[in-house]
C-alpha positions as CSV (number, residue, x, y, z in Angstrom):
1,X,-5.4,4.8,-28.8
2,X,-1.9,3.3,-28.1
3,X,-2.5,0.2,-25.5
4,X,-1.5,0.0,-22.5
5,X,1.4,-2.2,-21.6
6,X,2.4,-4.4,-18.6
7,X,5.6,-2.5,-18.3
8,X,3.6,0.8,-17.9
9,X,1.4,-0.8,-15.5
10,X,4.4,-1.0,-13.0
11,X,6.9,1.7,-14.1
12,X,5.6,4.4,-11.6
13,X,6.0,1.9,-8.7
14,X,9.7,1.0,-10.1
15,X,10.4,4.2,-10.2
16,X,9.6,4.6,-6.5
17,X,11.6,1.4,-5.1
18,X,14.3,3.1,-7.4
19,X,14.4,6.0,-5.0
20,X,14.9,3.6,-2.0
21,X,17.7,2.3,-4.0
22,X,15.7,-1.0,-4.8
23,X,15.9,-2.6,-8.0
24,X,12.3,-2.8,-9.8
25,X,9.7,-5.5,-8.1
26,X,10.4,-8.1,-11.2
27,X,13.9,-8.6,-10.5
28,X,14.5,-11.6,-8.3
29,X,18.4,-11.3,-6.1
30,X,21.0,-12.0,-8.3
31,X,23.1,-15.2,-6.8
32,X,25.6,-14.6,-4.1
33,X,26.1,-12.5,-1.5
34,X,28.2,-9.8,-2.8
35,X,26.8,-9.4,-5.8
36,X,23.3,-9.3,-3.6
37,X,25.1,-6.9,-1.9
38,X,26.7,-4.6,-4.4
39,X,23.0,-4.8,-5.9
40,X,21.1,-3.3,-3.0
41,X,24.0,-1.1,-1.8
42,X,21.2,2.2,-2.0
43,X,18.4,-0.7,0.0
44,X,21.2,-1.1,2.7
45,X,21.9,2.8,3.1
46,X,18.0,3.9,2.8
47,X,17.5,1.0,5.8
48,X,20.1,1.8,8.0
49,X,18.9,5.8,7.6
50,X,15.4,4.8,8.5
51,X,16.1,2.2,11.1
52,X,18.8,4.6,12.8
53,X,16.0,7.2,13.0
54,X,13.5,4.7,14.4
55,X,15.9,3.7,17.7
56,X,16.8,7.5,17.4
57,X,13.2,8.8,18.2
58,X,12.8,5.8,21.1
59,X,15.6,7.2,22.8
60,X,14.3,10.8,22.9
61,X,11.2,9.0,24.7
62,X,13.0,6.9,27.0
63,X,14.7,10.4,27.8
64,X,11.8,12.3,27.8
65,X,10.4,10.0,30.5
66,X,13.3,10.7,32.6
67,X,12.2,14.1,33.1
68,X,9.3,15.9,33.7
69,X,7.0,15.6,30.3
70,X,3.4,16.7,29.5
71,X,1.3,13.9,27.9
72,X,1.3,16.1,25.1
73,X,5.0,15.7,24.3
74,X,5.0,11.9,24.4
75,X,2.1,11.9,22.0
76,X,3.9,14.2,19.5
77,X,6.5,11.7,19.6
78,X,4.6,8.2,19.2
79,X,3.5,8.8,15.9
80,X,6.6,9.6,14.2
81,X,8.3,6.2,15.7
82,X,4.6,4.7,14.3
83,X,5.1,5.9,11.2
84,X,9.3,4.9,11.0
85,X,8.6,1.5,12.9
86,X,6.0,0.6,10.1
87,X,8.4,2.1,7.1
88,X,10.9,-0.4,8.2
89,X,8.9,-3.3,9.0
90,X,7.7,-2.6,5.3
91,X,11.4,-2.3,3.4
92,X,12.2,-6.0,5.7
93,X,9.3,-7.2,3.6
94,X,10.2,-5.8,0.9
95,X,13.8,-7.4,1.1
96,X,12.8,-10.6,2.1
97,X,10.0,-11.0,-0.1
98,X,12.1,-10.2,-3.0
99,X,12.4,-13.1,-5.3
100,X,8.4,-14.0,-4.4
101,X,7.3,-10.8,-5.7
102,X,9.5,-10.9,-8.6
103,X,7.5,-14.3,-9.4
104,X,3.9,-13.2,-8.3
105,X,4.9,-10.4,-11.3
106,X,6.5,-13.0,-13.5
107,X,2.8,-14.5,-13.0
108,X,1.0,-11.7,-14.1
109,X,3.3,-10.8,-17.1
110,X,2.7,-14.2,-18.1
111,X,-1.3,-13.9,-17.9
112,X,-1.2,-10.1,-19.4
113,X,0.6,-11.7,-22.5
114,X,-2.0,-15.1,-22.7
115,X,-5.4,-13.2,-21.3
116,X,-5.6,-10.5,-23.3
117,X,-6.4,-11.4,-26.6
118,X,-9.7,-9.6,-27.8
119,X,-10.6,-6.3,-27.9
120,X,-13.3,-6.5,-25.5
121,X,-10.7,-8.2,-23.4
122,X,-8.3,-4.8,-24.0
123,X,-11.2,-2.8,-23.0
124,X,-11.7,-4.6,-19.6
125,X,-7.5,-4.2,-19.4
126,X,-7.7,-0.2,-20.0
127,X,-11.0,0.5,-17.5
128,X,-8.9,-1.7,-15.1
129,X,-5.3,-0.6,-15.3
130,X,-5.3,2.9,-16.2
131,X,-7.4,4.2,-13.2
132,X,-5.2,1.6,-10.8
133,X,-1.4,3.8,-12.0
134,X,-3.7,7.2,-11.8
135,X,-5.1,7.0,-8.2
136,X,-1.3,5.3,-7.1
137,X,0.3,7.8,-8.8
138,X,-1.4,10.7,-7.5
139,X,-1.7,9.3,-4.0
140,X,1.8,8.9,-4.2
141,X,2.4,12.6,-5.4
142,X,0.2,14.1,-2.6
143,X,1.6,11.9,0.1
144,X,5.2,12.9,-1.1
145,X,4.1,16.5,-1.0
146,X,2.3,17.0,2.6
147,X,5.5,14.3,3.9
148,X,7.8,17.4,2.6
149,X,5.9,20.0,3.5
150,X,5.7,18.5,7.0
151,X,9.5,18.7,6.8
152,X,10.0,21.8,6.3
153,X,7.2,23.3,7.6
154,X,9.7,24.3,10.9
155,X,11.5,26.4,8.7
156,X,9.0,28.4,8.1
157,X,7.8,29.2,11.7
158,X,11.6,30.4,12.3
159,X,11.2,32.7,9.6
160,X,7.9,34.4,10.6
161,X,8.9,34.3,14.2
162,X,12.2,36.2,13.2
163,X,10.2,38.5,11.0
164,X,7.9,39.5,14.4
165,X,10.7,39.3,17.0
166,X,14.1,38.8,15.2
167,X,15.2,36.3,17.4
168,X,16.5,32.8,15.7
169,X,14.2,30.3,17.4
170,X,15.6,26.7,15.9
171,X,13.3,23.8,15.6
172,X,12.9,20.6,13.8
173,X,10.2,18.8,12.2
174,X,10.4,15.5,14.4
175,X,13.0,14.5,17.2
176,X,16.0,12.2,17.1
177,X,18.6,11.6,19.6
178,X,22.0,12.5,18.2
179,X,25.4,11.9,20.0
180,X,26.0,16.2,19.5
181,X,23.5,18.6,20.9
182,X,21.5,19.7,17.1
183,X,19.9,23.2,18.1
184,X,23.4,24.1,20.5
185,X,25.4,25.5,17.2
186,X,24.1,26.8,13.2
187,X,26.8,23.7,12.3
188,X,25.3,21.4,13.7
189,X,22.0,22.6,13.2
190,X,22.1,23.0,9.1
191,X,24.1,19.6,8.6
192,X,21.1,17.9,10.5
193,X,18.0,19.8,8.8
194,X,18.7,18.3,5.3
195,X,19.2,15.3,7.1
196,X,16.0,15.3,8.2
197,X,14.3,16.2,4.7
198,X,15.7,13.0,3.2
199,X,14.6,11.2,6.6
200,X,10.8,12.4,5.8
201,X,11.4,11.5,2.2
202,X,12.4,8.3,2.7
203,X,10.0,7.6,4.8
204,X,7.1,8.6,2.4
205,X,8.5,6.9,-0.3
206,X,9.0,3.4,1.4
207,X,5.6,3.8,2.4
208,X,3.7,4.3,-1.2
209,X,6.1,2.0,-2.8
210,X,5.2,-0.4,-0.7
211,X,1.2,0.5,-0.8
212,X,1.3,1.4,-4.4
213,X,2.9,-2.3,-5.3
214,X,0.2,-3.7,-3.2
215,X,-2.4,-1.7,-5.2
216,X,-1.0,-2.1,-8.7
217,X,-0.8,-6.0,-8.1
218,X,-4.6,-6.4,-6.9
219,X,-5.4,-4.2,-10.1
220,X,-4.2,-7.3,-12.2
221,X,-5.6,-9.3,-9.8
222,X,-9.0,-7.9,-10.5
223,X,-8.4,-7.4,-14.4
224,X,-8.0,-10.9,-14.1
225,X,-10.8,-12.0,-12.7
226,X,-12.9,-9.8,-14.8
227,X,-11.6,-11.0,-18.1
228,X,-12.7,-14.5,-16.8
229,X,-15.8,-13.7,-16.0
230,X,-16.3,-12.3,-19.8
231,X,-14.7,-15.4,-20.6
232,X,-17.1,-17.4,-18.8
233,X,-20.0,-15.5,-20.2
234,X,-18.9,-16.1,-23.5
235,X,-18.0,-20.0,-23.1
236,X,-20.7,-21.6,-25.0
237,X,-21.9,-18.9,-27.4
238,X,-18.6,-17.9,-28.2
239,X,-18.2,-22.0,-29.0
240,X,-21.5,-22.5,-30.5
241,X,-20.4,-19.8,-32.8
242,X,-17.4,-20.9,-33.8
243,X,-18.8,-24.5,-34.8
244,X,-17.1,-26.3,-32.5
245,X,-19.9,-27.7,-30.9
246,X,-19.7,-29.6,-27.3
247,X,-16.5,-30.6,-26.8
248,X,-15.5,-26.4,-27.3
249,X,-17.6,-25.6,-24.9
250,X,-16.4,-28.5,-22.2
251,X,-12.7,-27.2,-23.2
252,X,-13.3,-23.8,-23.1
253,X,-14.9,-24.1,-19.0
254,X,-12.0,-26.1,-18.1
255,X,-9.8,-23.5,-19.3
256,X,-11.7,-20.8,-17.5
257,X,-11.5,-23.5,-14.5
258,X,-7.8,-23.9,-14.2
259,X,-7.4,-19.8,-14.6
260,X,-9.7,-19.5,-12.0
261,X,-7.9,-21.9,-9.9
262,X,-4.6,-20.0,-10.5
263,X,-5.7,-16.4,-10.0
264,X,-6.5,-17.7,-6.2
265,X,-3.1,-18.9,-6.0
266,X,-2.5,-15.3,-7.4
267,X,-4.0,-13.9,-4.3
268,X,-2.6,-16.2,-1.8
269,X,0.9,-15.2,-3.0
270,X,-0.1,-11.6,-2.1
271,X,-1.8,-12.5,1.0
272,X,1.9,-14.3,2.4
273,X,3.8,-11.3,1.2
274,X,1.7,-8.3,2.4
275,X,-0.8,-9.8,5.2
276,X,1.6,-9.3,7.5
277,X,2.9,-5.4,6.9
278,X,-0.9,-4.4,6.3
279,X,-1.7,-5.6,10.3
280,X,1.0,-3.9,11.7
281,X,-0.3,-1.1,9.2
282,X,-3.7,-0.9,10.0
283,X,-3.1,-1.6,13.8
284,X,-0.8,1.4,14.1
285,X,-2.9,3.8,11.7
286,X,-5.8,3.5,14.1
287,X,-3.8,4.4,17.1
288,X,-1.5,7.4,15.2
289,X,-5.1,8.7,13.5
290,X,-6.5,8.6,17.2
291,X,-3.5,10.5,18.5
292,X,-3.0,13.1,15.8
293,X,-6.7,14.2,16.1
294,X,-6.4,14.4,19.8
295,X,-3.0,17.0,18.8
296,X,-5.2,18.9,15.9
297,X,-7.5,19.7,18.9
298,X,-4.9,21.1,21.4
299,X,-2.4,22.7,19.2
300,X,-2.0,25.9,16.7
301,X,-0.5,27.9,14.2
302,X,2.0,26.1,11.9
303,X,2.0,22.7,14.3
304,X,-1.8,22.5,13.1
305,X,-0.9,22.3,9.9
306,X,1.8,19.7,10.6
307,X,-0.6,17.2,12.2
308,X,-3.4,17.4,9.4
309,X,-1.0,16.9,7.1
310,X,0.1,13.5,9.0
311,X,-3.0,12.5,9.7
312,X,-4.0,12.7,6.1
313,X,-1.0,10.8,4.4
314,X,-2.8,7.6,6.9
315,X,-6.3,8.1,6.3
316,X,-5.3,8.3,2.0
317,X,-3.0,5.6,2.3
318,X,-5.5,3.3,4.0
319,X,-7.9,4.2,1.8
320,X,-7.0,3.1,-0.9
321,X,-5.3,-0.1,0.4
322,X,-8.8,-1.2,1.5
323,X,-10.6,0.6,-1.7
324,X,-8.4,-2.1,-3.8
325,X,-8.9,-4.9,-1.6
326,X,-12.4,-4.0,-1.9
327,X,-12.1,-4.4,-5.3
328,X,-10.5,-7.7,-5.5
329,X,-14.0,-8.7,-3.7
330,X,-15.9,-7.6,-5.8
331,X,-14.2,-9.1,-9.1
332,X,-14.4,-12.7,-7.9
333,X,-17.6,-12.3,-7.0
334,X,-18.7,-11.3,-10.5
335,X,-17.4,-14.8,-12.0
336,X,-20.8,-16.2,-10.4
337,X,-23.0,-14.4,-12.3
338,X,-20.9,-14.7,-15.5
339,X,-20.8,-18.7,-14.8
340,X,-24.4,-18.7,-14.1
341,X,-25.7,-16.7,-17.4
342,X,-23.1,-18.5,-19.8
343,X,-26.5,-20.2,-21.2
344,X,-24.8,-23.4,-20.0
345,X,-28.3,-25.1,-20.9
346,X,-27.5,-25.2,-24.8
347,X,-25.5,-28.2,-23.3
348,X,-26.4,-31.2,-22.9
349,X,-23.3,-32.7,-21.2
350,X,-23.9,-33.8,-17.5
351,X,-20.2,-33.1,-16.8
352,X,-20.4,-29.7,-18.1
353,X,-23.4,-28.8,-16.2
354,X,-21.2,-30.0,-12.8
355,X,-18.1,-28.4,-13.9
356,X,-20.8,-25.0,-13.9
357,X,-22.2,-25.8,-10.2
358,X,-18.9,-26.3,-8.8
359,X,-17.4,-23.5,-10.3
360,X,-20.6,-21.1,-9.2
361,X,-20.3,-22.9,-5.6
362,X,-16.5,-21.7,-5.1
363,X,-16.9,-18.3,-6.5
364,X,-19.2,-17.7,-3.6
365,X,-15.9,-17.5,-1.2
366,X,-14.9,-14.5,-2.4
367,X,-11.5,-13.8,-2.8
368,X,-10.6,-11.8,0.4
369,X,-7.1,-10.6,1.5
370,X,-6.7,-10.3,5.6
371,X,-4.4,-8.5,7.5
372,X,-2.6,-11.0,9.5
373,X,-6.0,-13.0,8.9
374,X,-7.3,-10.8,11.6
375,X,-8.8,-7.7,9.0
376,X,-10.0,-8.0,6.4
377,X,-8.8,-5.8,3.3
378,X,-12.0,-4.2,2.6
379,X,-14.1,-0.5,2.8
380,X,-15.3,-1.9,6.0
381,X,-12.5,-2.2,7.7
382,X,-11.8,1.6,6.6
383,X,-14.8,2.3,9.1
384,X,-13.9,0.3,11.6
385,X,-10.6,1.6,12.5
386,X,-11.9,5.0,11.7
387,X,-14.5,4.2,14.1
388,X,-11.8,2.9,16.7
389,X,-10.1,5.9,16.4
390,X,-12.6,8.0,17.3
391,X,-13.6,5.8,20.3
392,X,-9.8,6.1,21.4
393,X,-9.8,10.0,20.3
394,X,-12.7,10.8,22.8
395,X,-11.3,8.9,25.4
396,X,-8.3,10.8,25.3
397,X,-10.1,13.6,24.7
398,X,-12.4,13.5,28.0
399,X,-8.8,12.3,30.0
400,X,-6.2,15.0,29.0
401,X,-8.0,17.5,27.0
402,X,-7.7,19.9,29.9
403,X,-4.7,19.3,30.9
């Protein structure tokens, strides 16, 4: 079988910050402004789109609020600024995290090239990798899908309604304040409506770029850790067997020791460049999730479909931001028991035997990512803010539903 390479690991994800006009996640800013500039040109248009149709939706609701509006119009309209306000808060990351992701990967191309030497160690790299770029790339596909369908979705309610009435009724997917009145004249109207296709595109792609990076990067993360804890369990009888007697084995733990020591650096590099995005994230999935089932139980027809879909590009994309944190859990953890069982005994160094206890001892603090230090990254965070929502989603429900 052809192996996998680092390259390959990313290239879906590239591809993705391509389409947002971003240049792939190793490449730090060139120097200088302009040429910064001249670089990111298809960044700088895909922001300003995004951003413009963030302010855009507020001031619909500040206008909405001037007038006479049911409860159920404002919340149609708070989860489409969620979802913009948190696509842009991620591509400001994105941009200013640029040249410390582009190392964090430098970090991992260098440890891809130096960790995996074996075969077991390519075996650990396949059952790792391969499964990470298949669940981003189909999450990514799916969100993509439901984010255009939701687009155009409008379209065809104004074709069935024609068909029963034959009356032109005009709508959009989401609303924007524009300068010109959009459903006043078929001009206006059919410049917009593609307009708003790549609006909902963009938006979905910012969004699993962003999550997909963070996904393919604890992957490595956990690769990593799980080729040092074969390492570790192979320390001394991998040693021993070799003939190199004591002073192998001491060599060897400190050279599991100093990896270990540098895949936690690892994780605190993604910790400072995502922990913020995935708060805002999670604190404004709970509340949209809330909202949109509160919608899927008051509304009909094509609208139905157009909330479920919503509500299920959230509850995937959380999913598997907290399955992977999850992961990365788990994988430290496992260097205990590989430290523990690496038969450390046939040794009878007292300094090797320490290096062991202290190594065991800090693998105990897992390695956990946090949300603004306030969640963390894990399945049981999942259930909490699906549990939140709820609790929000039947107070709402017991408040307005009959109104």
């Amino acid at each position: 079988m052809v192996r996998l390479s680092f390259e390959e690991t990313l290239r879906n994800t590239n591809l993705m910050l391509l389409m947002m006009g971003i240049p792939p996640c190793e490449e730090p800013y060139p120097p200088g402004v302009l040429p910064s500039l001249k670089r990111n040109a298809g960044f700088i248009a895909s922001f300003l789109l995004l951003a413009y149709t963030t302010i855009g939706e507020l001031i619909y609701l500040k206008q909405m609020f001037e007038r006479d509006v049911t409860f159920l119009e404002v919340t149609f309209q708070a989860p489409c600024i969620g979802y913009c306000t948190i696509g842009v808060l991620k591509m400001v990351i994105l941009a200013r995290g640029r040249n410390t992701i582009a190392e964090l990967v430098g970090l991992f191309r260098a440890k891809w090239t130096t960790a995996i030497v074996t075969g077991e160690h390519w075996a650990v790299c396949e059952d790792t990798m391969r499964p990470a770029i298949r669940v981003t790339s189909v999450t990514a596909l799916a969100n993509v899908v439901m984010g255009i369908a939701f687009t155009i979705l409008p379209i065809a309610e104004m074709i069935y309604t024609h068909h029963y009435t034959g009356r032109w009724n005009r709508q959009l997917a989401f609303n924007i304040w524009w300068p010109f009145d959009v459903l006043g004249g078929v001009k206006y109207y059919w410049f917009v409506y593609p307009l708003y296709v790549v609006i909902g595109f963009t938006g979905i792609i910012i969004h699993m770029a962003f999550d997909c990076l963070f996904c393919i990067l604890a992957a490595h993360l956990c690769m990593q850790f799980r080729i040092l804890a074969h390492n570790f369990g192979h320390v001394v009888e991998v040693a021993n067997g070799a003939g190199e007697g004591d002073s192998g084995s001491t060599s060897r733990l400190q050279d599991a020791i100093r990896i270990h020591q540098e895949l936690i650096g690892c994780s605190v590099f993604m910790q400072n460049v995502f922990g913020n995005a995935l708060f805002i994230n999670f604190l404004g999935s709970s509340i949209i999730i809330c909202i949109q089932a509160f919608m899927i139980t008051t509304v009909s027809g094509y609208m139905l479909v157009k909330f479920v879909l919503f509500m299920l590009c959230f509850l995937i994309e959380l999913l598997m931001l907290c399955a992977y944190g999850e992961d990365i859990v788990e994988s430290s953890l496992a260097v205990i028991d590989a430290a523990y069982g690496c038969e450390w005994y046939r040794e009878g160094s007292v300094a090797f035997h320490r290096s062991v206890l202290q190594i065991i001892h800090r693998s105990q603090q897992p390695v956990i990512l946090t949300a603004w230090k306030i969640w963390p990254i894990q399945m049981s965070t999942f259930s909490q803010i699906l549990q939140a929502s709820w609790s929000h989603f039947t107070l709402l429900k017991t408040v307005y539903g009959n109104k």
